[in-house]
C-alpha positions as CSV (number, residue, x, y, z in Angstrom):
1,X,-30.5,-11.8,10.6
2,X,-28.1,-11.2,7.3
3,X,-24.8,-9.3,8.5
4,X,-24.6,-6.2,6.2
5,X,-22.4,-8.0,3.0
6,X,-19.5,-5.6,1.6
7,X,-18.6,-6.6,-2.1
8,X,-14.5,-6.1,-2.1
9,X,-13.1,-6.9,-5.6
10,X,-10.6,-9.7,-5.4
11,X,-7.1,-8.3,-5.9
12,X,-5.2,-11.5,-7.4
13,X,-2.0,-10.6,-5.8
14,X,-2.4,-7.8,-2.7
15,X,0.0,-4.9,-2.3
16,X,0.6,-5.9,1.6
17,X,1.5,-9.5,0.6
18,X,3.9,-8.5,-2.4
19,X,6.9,-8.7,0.7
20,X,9.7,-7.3,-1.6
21,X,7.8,-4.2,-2.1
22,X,6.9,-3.6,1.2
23,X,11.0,-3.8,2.2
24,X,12.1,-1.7,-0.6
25,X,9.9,1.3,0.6
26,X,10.6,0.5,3.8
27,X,14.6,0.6,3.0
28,X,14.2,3.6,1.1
29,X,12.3,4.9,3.6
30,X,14.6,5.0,6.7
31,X,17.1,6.1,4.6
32,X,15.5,9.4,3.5
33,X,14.0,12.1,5.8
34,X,11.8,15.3,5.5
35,X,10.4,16.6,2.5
36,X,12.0,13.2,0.4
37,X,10.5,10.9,2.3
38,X,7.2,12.9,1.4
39,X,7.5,13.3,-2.2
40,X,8.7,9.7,-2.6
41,X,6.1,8.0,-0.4
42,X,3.6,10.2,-2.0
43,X,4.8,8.9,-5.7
44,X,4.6,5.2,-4.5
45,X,1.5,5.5,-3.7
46,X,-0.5,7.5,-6.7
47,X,1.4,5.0,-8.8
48,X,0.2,1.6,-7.0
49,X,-3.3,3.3,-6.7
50,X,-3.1,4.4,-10.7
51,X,-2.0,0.4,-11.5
52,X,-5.3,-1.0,-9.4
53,X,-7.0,2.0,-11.0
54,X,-6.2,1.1,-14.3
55,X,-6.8,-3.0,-13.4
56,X,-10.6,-1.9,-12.7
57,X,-10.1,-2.0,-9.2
58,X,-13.3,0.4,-7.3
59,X,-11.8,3.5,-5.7
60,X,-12.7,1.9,-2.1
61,X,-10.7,-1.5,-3.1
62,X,-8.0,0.6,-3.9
63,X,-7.9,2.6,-0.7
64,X,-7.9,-0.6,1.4
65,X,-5.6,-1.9,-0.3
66,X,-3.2,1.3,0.0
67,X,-4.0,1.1,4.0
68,X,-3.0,-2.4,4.4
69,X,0.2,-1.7,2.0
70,X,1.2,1.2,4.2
71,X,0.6,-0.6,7.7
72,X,3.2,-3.6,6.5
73,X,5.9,-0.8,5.5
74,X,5.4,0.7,9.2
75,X,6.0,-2.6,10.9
76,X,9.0,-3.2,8.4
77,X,10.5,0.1,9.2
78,X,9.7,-0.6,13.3
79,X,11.9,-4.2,12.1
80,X,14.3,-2.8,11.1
81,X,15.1,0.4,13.0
């Protein structure tokens, strides 16, 4: 039996790993509240997702990687909070 294979587009240099990135937003984060927080976390993320866009990285690649990116911001802020 052949487990079901995914093809994922190798990303040299992942969003979740890139540590300084994931601290900024973080900082910036718990420092701004409300509608802010919204409109800047919103931002961050259309322009990482319109630089893997633009790199050729498939729409599903890109989501992932926007998942895993915001999952390592939440456990920064829960470090530092």
């Amino acid at each position: 039996m052949n487990p079901q294979r995914h093809d994922v587009t190798p990303i040299a240099f992942p969003i979740s790993h890139r540590t300084a990135d994931v601290r900024k937003a973080a900082e910036i984060l718990s420092q701004t509240h409300g509608e802010a927080a919204v409109l800047y976390w919103k931002s961050l993320v259309r322009s990482i997702a319109d630089s893997l866009l633009e790199m050729g990285i498939p729409d599903d690649d890109v989501r992932r990687e926007i998942l895993a990116f915001q999952d390592c911001v939440q456990i920064e802020l829960q470090t530092i909070a």
